[in-house]
N, C-alpha and C positions, 0 to 999 in steps of 0.2 A: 429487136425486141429485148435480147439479156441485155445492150448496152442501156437501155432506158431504164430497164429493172436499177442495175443495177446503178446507176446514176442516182435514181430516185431514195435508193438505200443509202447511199451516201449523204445527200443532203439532208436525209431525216437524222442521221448521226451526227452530222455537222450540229442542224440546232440542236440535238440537245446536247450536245460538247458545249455549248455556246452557253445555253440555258443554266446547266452546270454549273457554270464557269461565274454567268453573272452572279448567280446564289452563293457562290463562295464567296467570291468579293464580298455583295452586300453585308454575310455573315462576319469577314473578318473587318469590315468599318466597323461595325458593330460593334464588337468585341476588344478594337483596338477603343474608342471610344469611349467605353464602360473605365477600362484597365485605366487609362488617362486620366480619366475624372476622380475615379478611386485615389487614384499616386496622389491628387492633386489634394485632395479633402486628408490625404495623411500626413501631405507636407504641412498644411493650412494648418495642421492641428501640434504638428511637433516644431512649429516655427520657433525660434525667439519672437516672442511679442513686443520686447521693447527696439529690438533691431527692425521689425519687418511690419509694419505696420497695413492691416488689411484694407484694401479701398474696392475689393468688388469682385465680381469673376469679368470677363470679358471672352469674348468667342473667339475663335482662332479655326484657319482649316491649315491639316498638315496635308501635304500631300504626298502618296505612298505607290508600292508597286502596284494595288488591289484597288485604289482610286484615291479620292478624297474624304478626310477626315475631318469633318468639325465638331470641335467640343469645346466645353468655355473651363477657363481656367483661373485662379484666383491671380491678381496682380496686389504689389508690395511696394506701397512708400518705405524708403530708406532714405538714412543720410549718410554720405561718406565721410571720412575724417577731415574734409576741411566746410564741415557744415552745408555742402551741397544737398538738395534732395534729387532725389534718383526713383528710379521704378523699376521694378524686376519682376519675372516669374520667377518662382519658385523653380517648377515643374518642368520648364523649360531649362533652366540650369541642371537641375536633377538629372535629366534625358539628355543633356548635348544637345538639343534641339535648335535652339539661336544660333547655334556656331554655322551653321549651313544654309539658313535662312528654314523655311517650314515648305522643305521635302524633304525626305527620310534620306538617311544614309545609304539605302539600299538602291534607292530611286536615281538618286544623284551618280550613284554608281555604273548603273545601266545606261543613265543618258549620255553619261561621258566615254563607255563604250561603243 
């Protein structure tokens, strides 16, 4: 009889360790989310306009310890010094973000452990 109590006690802790745990997550997409689009709307705004020509947001997902991230983000016609045009994020440069492709530096770190 105690082992079934006590079994029972455990799994009721379990979910809500679980429960917890998803609510944090969901909280920190959120949050990373907001923060991102914020960075993104202050780069948009302190750009060079003659270097960085705006053509639009576009969506992106990162992916992170806590899940997945999508947020859209402003993309940038440029030309380079021999007349090329090119296309850039901002925001993505700002962050280090493109260097690793779109999962976090922390993520990348855990999987390669």
């Amino acid at each position: 009889m105690t082992d079934t109590i006590v079994g029972e006690k455990r799994d009721i802790f379990k979910d809500l360790e679980r429960e917890i745990y998803r609510i944090i997550c969901r909280k920190g997409i959120e949050i990373t989310k907001a923060i991102l689009e914020e960075k993104d709307a202050e780069l948009m705004e302190a750009r060079d306009r003659k270097e960085y020509r705006d053509k639009g947001k576009r969506r992106t997902t990162i992916k992170t310890v806590y899940g997945d991230v999508t947020y859209r983000r402003h993309v940038y016609e440029t030309v380079d010094g021999e007349g090329k045009k090119g296309y850039v994020y901002l925001l993505d440069e700002a962050l280090g973000i493109g260097r690793i492709g779109l999962v976090s530096l922390d993520l990348a770190e855990k999987i390669a452990d």
